[in-house]
C-alpha positions as CSV (number, residue, x, y, z in Angstrom):
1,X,51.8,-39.5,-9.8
2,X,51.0,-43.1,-10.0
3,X,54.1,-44.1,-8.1
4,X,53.3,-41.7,-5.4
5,X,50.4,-43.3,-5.1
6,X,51.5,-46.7,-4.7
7,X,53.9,-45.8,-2.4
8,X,51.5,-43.8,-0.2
9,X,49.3,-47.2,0.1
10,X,52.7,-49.2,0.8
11,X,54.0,-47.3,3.7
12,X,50.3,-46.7,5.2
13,X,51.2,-42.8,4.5
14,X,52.8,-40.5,2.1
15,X,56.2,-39.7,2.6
16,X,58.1,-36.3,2.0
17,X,60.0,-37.1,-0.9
18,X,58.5,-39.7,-3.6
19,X,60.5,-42.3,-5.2
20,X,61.3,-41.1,-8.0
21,X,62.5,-37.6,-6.3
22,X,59.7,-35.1,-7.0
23,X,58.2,-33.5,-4.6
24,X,54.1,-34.3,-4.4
25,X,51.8,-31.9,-5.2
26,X,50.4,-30.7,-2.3
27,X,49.2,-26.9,-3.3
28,X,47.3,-28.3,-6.2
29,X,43.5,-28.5,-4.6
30,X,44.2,-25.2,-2.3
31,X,44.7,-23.6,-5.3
32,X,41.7,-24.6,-7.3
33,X,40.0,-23.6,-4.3
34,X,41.2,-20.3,-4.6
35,X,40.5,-19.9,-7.7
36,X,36.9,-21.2,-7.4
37,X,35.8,-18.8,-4.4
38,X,37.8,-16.0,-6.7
39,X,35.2,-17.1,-9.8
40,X,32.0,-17.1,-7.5
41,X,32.9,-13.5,-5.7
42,X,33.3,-11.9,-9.6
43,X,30.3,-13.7,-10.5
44,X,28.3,-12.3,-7.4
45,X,29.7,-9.1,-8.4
46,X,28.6,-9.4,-12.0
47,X,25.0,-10.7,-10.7
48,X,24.5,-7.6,-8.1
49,X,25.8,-4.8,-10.9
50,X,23.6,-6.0,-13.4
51,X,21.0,-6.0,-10.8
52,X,21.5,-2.6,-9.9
53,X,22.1,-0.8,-13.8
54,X,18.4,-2.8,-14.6
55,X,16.9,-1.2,-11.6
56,X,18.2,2.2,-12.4
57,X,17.2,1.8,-16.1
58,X,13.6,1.3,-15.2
59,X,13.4,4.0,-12.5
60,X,14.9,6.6,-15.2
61,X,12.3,5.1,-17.5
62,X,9.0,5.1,-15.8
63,X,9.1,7.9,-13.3
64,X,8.6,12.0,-14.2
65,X,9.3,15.3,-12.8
66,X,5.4,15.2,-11.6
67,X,4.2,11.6,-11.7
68,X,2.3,12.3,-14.7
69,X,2.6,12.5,-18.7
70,X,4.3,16.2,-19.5
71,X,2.8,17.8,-22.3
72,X,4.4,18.1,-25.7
73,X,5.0,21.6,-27.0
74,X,5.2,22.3,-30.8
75,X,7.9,24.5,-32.2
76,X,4.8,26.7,-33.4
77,X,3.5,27.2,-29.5
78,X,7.2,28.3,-28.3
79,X,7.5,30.6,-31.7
80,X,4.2,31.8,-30.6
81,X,4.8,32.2,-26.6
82,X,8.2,33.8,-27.5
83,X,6.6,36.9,-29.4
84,X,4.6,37.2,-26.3
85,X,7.1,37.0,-23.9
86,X,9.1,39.9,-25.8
87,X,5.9,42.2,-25.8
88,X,4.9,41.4,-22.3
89,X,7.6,39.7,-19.9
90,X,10.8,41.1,-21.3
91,X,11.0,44.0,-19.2
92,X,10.9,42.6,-15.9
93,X,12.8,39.0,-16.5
94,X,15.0,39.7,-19.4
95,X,16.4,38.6,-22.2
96,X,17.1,35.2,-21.3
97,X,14.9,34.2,-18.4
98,X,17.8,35.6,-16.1
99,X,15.1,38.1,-14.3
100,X,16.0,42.1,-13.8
101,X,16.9,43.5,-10.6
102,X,14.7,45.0,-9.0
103,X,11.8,44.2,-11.3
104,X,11.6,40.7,-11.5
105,X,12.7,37.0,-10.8
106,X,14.8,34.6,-12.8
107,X,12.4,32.5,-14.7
108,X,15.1,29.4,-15.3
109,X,14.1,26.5,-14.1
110,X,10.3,27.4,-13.0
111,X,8.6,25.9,-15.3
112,X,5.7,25.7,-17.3
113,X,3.2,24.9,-14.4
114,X,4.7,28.0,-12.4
115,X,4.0,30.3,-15.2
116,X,1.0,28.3,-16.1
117,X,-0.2,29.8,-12.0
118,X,0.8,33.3,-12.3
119,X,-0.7,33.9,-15.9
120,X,-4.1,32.4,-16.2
121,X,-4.4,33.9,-12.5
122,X,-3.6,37.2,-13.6
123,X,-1.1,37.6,-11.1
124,X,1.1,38.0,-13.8
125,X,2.2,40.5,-15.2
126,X,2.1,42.2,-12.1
127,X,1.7,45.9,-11.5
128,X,4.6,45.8,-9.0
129,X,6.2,43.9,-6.1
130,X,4.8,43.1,-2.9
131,X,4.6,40.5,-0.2
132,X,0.9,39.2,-2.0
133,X,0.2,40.2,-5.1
134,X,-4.0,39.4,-5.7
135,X,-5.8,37.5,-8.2
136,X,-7.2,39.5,-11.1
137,X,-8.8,39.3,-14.8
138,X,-6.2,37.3,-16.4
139,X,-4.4,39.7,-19.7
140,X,-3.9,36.5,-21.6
141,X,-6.3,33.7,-22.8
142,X,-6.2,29.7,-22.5
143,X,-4.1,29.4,-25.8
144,X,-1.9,32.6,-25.4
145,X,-1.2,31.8,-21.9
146,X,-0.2,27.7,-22.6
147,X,1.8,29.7,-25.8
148,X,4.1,31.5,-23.1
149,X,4.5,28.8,-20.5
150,X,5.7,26.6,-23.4
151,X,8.7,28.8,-24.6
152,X,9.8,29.6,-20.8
153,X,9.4,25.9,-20.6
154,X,11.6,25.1,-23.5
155,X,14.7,27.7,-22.2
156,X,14.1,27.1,-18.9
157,X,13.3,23.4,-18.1
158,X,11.2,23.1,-14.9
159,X,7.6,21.3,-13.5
160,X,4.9,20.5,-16.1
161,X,1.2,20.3,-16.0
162,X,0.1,16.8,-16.6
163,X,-2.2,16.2,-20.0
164,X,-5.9,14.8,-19.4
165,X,-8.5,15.0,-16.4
166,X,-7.1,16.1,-13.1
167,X,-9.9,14.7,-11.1
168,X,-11.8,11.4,-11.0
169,X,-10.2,10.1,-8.3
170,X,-11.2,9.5,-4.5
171,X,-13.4,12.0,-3.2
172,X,-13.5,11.0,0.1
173,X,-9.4,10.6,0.6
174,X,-9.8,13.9,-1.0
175,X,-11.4,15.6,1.7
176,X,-8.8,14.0,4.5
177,X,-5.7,15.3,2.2
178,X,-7.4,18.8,2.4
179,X,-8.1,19.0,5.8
180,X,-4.6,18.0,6.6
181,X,-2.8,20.0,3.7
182,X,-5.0,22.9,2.8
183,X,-7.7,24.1,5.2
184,X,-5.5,25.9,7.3
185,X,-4.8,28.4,5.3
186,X,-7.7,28.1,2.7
187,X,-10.2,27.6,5.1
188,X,-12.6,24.2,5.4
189,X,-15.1,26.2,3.3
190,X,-12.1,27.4,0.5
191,X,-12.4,31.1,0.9
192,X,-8.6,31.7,2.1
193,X,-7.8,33.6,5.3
194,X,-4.8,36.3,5.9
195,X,-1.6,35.1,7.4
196,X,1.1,37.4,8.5
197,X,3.5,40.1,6.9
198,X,0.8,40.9,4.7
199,X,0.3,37.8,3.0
200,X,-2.9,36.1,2.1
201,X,-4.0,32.4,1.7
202,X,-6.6,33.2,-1.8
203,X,-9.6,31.5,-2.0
204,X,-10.4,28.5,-3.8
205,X,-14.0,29.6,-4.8
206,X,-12.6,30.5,-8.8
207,X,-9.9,28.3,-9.1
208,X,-9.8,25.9,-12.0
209,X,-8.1,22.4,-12.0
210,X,-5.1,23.1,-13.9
211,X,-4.6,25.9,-11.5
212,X,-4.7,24.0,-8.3
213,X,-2.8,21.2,-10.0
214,X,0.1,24.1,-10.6
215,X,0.1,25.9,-7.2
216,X,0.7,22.6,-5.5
217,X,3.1,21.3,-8.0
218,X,5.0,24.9,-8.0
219,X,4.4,26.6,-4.4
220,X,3.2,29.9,-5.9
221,X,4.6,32.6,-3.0
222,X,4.2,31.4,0.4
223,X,2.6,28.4,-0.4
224,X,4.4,25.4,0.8
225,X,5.5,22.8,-2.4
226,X,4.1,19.1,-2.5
227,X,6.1,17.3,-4.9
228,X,5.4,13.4,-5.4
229,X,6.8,11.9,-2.2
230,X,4.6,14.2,-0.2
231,X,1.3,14.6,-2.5
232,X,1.4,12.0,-5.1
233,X,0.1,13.0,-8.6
234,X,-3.2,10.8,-7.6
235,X,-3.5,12.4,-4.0
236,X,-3.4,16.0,-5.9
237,X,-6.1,14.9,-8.4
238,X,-8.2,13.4,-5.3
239,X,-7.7,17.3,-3.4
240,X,-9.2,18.5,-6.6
241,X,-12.1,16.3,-7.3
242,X,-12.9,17.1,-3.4
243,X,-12.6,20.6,-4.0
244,X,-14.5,21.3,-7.1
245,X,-17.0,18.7,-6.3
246,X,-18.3,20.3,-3.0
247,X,-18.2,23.7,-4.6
248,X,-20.2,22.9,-7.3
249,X,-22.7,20.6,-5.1
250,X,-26.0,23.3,-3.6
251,X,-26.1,22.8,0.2
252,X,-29.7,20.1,0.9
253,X,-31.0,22.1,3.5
254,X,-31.2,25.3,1.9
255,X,-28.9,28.1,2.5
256,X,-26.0,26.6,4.7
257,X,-24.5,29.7,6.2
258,X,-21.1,28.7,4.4
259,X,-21.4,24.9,5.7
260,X,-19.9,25.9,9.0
261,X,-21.9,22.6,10.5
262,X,-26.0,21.8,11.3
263,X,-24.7,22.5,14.5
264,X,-23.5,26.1,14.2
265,X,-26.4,26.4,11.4
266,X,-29.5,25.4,13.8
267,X,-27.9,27.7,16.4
268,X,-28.6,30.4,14.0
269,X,-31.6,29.9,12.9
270,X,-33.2,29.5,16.5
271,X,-31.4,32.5,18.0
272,X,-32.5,34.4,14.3
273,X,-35.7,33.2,15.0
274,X,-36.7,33.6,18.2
275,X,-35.2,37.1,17.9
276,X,-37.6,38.0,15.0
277,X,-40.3,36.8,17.3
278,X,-39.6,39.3,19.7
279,X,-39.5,41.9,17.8
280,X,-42.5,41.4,16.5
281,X,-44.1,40.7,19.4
282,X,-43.1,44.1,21.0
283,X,-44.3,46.2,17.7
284,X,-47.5,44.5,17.6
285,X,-47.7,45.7,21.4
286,X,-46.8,49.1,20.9
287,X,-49.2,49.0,17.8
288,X,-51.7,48.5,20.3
289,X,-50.9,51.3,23.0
């Protein structure tokens, strides 16, 4: 190589065939080239799939079927909720969750929070079918009715209630979710309203947070289902905390005519009013005659 060299500085340029008769190495820095872009495409590879398994990892980490902790069910609570099932749910949705024809739906994959609903709601178990099946005086208590929701939860898989409080959140962003989710069919003052085919929107007036928390994680019936990327798990506690807040607050002025608005209210009143004025005014005057 050192003779090619020199002889490249003698003649002012390199010539084709070297002194000593080898060929000079010409494909020597393409290749390292090469071989260099070659290492830095695998190694921008390497970078990105790394990149993408740690983002996956920590998605499949932190997030939950309902934004919120699941509870933990003992192995007593599904022994438990299975002897009730058997006694009380058997009949209609078999053996093995698979529902009957004609009696009942498949329970697999529901989840606790559905059952949670239809249970402590006493919608279940029903007296028969229909396109609306009415709240009533629930057959099962807190414990027996958690006891059953666990053991369809454990064969079934499905949406969980979140432990701890369901409200303490926004009130105020509360009351815009509701008016844009809700009062259309529950009305703004939460006493429900009748849709079509029979069905009716129930009223919110005895509904309990766990149960509002279900119906809109589960879409009991006709109800629409707001999962996390329409109602996230703080947005559903905020609907809540507006909800049971305002029905638990006594109106200022008295008795608000179902807060349909100081508007509609004082319209009321004077027409209520002037009315009873009239009438009175007429029987004194025929007391009189």
């Amino acid at each position: 190589m050192k003779e090619d060299f020199d002889t490249e500085d003698e003649l002012g340029f390199e010539p084709a065939v070297s002194v000593t008769g080898a060929e000079p190495r010409h494909d020597r820095p393409a290749k390292r080239g090469r071989i260099g872009a070659l290492r830095r495409r695998v190694g921008a590879f390497m970078v990105l799939l790394v990149a993408l398994l740690g983002m996956g990892g920590a998605y499949a980490a932190f997030a939950t079927t309902s934004g919120a902790a699941d509870t933990t069910n003992s192995a007593q609570d599904i022994s438990a909720g299975k002897q009730l099932y058997e006694v009380s749910c058997i009949t209609c949705h078999g053996a093995n969750l698979q529902g009957v024809n004609g009696r009942g739906v498949s329970l697999l994959g529901v989840g606790g929070a559905a059952v949670y609903f239809q249970v402590a709601t006493g919608r279940m178990p029903a007296s028969g079918q229909g396109a609306n099946i009415s709240r009533k005086t629930a057959k099962f208590n807190e414990e027996e009715t958690n006891q059953i929701a666990a053991y369809i939860q454990s064969i079934g898989g499905g949406p969980t209630l979140p432990e701890g409080s369901l409200r303490d959140a926004d009130i105020a962003e509360g009351g815009n979710l509701f008016r844009l989710n809700c009062a259309s069919c529950h009305g703004t003052t939460f006493k429900g309203a009748p849709l079509s085919a029979g069905v009716v929107a129930p009223s919110l007036n005895n509904a309990t947070d766990r149960e509002m928390y279900a119906a809109m994680l589960t879409g009991p019936e006709n109800m629409p289902i707001f999962s996390d990327n329409q109602l996230t798990p703080e947005q559903k506690r905020a609907i809540i905390t507006y909800v049971q807040t305002l029905k638990a607050s006594k109106d200022p002025g008295g008795h608000g005519i179902d807060r349909i608005g100081p508007v509609s209210e004082a319209l009321v009143v004077w027409v209520g009013g002037v009315g009873a004025l009239v009438v009175a005014i007429l029987w004194i005057g025929a007391k009189n005659e």
